[in-house]
Jmol script that loads the backbone (N, CA, C; Angstrom):
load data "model"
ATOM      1  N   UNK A   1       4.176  13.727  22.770  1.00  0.00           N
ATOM      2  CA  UNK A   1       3.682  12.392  22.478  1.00  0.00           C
ATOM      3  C   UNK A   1       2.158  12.405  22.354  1.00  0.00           C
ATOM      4  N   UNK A   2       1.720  13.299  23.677  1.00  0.00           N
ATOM      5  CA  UNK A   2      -0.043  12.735  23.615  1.00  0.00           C
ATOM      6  C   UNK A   2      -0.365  13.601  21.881  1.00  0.00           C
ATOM      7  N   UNK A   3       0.287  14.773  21.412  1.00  0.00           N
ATOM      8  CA  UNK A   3      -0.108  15.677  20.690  1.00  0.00           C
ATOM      9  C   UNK A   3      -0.362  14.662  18.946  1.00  0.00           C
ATOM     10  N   UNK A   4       0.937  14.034  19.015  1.00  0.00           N
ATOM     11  CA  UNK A   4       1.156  13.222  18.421  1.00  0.00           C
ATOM     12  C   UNK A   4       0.081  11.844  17.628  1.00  0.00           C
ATOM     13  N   UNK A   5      -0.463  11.614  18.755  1.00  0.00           N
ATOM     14  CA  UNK A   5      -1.735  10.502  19.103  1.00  0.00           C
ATOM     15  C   UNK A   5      -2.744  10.993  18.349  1.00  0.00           C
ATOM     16  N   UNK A   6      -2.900  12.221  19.038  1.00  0.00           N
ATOM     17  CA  UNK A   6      -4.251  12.868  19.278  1.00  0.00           C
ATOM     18  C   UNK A   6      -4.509  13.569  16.796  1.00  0.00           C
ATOM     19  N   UNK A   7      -3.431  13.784  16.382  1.00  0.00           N
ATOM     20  CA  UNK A   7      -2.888  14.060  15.457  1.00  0.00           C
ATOM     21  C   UNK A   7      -3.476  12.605  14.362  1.00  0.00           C
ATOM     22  N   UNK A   8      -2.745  11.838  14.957  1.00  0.00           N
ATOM     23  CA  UNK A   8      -2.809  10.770  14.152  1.00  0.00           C
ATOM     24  C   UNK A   8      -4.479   9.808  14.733  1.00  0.00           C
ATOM     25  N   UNK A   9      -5.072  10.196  15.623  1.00  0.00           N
ATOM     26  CA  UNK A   9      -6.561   9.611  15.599  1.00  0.00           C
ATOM     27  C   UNK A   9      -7.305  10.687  14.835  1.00  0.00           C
ATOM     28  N   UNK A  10      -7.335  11.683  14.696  1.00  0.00           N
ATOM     29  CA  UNK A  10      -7.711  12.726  13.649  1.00  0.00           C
ATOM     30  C   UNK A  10      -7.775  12.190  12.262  1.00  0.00           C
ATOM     31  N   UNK A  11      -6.519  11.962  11.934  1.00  0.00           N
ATOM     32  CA  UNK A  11      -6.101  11.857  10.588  1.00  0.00           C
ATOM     33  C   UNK A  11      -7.052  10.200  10.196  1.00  0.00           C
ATOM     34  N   UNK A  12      -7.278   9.535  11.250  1.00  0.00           N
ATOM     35  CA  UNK A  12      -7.524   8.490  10.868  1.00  0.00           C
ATOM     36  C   UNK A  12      -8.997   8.302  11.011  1.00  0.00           C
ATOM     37  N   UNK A  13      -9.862   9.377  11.531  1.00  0.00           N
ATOM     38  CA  UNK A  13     -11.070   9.704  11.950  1.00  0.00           C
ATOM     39  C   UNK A  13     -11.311  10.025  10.150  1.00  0.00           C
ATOM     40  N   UNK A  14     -10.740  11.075   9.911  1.00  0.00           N
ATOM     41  CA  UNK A  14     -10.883  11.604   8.569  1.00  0.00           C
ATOM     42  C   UNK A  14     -11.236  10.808   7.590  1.00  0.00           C
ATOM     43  N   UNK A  15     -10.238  10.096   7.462  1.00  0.00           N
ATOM     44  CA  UNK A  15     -10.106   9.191   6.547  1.00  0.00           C
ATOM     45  C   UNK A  15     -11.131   8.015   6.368  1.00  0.00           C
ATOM     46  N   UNK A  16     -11.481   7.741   7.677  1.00  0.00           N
ATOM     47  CA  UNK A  16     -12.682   6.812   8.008  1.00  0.00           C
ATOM     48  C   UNK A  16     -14.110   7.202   7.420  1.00  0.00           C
ATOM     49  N   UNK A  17     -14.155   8.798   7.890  1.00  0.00           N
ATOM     50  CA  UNK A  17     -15.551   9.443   7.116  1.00  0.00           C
ATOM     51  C   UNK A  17     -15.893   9.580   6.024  1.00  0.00           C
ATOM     52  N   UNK A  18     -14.808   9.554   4.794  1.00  0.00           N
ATOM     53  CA  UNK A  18     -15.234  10.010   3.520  1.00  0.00           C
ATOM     54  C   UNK A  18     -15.512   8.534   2.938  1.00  0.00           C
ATOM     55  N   UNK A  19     -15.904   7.682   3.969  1.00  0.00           N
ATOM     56  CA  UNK A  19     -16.691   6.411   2.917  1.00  0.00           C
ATOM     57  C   UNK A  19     -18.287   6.468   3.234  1.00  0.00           C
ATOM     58  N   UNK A  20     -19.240   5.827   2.229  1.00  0.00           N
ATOM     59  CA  UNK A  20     -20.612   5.926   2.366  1.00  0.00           C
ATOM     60  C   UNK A  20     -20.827   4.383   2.177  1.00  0.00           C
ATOM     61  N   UNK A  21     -21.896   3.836   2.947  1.00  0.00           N
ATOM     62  CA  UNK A  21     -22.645   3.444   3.286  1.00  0.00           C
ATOM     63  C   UNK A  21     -23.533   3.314   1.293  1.00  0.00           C
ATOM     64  N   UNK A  22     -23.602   1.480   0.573  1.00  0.00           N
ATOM     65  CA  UNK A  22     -24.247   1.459  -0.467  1.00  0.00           C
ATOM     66  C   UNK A  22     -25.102   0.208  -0.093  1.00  0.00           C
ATOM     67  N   UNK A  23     -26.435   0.097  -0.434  1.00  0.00           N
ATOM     68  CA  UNK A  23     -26.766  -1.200  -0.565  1.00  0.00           C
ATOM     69  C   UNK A  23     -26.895  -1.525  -1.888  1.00  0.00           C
ATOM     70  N   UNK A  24     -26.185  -3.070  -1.642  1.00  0.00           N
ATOM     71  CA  UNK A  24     -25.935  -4.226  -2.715  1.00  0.00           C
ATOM     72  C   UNK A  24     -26.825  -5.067  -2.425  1.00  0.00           C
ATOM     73  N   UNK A  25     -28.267  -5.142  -3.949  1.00  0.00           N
ATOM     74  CA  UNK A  25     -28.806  -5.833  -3.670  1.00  0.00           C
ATOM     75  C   UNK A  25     -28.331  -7.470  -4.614  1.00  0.00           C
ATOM     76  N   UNK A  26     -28.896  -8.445  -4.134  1.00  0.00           N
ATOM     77  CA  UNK A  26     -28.425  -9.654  -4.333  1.00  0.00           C
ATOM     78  C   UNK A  26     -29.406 -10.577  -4.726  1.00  0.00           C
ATOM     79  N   UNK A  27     -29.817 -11.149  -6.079  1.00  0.00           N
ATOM     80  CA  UNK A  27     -30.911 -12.306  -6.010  1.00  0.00           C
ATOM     81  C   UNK A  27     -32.180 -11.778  -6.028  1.00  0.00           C
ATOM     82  N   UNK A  28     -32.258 -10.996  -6.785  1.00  0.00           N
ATOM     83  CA  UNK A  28     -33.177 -10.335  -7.245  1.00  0.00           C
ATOM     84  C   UNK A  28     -34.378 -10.895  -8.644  1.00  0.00           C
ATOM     85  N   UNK A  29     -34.072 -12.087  -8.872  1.00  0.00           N
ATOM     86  CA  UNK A  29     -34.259 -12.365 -10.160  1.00  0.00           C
ATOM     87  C   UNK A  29     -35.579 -13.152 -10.152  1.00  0.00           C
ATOM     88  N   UNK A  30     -35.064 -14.172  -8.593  1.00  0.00           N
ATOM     89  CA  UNK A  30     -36.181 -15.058  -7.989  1.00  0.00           C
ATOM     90  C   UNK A  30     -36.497 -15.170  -6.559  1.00  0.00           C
ATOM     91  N   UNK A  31     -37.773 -15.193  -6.124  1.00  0.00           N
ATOM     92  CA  UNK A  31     -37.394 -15.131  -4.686  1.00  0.00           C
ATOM     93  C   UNK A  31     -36.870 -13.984  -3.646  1.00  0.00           C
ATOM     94  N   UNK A  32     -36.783 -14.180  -2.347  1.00  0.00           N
ATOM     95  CA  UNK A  32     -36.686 -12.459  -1.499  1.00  0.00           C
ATOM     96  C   UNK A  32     -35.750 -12.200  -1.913  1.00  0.00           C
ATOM     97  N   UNK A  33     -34.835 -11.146  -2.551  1.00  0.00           N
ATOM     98  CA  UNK A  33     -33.235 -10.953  -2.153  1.00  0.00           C
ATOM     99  C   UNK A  33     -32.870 -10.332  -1.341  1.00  0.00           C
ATOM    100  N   UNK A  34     -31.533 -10.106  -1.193  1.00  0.00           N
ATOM    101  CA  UNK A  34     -31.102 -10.249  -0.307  1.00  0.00           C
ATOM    102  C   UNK A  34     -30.514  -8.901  -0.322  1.00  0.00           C
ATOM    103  N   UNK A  35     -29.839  -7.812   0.985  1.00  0.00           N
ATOM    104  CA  UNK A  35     -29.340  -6.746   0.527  1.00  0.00           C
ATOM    105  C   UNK A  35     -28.162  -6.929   1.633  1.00  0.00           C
ATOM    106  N   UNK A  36     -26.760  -6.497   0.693  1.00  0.00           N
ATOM    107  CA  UNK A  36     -25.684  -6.148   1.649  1.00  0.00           C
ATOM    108  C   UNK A  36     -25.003  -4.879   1.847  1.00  0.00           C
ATOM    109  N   UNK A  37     -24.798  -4.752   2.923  1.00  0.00           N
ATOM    110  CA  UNK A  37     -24.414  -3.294   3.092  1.00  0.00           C
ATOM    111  C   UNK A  37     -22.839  -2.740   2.529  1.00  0.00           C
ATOM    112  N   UNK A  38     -22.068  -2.045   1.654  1.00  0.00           N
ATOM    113  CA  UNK A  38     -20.872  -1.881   1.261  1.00  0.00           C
ATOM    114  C   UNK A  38     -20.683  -0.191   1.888  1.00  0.00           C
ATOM    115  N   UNK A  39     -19.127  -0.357   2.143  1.00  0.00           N
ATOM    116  CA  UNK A  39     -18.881   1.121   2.545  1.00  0.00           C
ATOM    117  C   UNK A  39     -18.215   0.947   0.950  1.00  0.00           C
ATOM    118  N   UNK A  40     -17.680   2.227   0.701  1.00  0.00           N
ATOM    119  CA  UNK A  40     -16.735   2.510  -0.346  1.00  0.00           C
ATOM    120  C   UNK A  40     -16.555   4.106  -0.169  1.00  0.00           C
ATOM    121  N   UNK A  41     -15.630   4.677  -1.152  1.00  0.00           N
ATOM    122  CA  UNK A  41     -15.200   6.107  -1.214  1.00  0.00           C
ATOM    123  C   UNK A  41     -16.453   6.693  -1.689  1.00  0.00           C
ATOM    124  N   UNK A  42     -16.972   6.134  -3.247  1.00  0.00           N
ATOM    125  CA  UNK A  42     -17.511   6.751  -4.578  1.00  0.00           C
ATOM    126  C   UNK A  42     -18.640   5.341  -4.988  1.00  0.00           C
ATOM    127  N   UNK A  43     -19.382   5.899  -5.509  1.00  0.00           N
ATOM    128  CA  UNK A  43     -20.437   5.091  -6.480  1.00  0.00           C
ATOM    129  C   UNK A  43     -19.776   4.474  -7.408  1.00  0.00           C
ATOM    130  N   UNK A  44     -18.934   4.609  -7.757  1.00  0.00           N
ATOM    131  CA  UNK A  44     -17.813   3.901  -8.959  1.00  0.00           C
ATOM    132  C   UNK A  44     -17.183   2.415  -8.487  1.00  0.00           C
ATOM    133  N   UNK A  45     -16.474   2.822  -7.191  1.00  0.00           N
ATOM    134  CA  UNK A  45     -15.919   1.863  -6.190  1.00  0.00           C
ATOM    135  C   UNK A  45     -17.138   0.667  -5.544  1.00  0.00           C
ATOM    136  N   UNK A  46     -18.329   1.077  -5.352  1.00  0.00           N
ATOM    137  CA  UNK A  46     -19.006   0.362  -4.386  1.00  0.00           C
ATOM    138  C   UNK A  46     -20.113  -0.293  -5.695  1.00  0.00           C
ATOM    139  N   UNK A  47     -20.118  -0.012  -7.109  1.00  0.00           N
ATOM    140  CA  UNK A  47     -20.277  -0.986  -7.768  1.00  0.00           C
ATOM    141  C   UNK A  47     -19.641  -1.920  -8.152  1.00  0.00           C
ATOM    142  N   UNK A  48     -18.163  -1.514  -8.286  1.00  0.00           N
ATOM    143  CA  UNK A  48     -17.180  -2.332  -8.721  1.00  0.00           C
ATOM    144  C   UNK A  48     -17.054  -3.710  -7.544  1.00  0.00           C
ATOM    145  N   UNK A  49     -17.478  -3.175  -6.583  1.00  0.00           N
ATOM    146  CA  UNK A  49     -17.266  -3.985  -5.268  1.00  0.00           C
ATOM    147  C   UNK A  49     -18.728  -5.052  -5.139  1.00  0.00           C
ATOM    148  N   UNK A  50     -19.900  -4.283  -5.487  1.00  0.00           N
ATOM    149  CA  UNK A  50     -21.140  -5.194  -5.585  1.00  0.00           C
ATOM    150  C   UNK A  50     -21.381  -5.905  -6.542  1.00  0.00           C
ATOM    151  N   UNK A  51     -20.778  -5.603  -7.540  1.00  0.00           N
ATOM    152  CA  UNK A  51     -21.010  -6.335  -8.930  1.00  0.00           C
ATOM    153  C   UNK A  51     -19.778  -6.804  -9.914  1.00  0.00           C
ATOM    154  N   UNK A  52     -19.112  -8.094  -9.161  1.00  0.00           N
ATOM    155  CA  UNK A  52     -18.546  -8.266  -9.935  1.00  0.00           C
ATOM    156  C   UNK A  52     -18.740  -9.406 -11.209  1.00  0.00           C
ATOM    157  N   UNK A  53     -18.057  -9.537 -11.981  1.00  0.00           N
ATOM    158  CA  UNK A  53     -18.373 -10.988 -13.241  1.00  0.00           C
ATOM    159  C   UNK A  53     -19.137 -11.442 -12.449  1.00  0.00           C
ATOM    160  N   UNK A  54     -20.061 -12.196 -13.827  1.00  0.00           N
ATOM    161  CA  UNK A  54     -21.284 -12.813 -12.997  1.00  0.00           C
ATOM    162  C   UNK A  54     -22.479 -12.646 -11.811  1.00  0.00           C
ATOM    163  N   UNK A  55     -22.100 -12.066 -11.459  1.00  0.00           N
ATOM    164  CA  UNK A  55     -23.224 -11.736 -10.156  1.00  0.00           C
ATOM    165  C   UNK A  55     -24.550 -11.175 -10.304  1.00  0.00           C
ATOM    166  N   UNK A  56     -25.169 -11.442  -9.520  1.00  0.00           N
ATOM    167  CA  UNK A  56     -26.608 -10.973 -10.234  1.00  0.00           C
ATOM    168  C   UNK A  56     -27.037  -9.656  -9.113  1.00  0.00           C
ATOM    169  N   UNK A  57     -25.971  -9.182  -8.581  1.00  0.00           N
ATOM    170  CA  UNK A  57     -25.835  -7.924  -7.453  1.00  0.00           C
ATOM    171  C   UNK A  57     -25.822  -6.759  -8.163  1.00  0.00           C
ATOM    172  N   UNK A  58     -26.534  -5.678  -7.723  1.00  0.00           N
ATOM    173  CA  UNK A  58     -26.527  -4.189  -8.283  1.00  0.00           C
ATOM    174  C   UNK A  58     -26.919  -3.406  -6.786  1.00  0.00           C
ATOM    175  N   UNK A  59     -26.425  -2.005  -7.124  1.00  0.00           N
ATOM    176  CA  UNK A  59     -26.121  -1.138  -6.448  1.00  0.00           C
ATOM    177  C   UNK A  59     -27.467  -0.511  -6.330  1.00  0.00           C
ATOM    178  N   UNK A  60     -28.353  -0.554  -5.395  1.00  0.00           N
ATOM    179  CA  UNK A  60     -29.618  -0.099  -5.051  1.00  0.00           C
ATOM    180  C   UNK A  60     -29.716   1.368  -5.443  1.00  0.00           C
ATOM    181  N   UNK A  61     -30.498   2.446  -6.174  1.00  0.00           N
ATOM    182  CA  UNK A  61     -29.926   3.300  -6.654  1.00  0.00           C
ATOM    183  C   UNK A  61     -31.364   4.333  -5.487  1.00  0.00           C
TER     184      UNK A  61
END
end "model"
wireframe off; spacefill off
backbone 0.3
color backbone group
């Protein structure tokens, strides 16, 4: 049982690590903006996630 646990907090440790840390900046156009922090897998994912229709958010490069 404990082997079991110990197996499956691993697996879920793993899985937890291969995301990074993007800042999404926000309102940039006028005034301070604003920055939010996104995990995601990939640079692909964590734009898709900061910038969607409309938004005036981009992926701090």
């Amino acid at each position: 049982m404990k082997s079991r646990l110990l197996i499956l907090a691993l697996l879920s440790l793993i899985l937890f690590s291969c995301t990074k840390e993007y800042n999404c900046v926000c309102g940039s156009d006028g005034g301070e903006p604003y920055v939010l922090i996104i995990s995601a897998n990939n640079l692909d994912d964590a734009i898709t996630e900061c910038s969607p229709s409309g938004s005036d958010c981009e992926i701090e490069e």
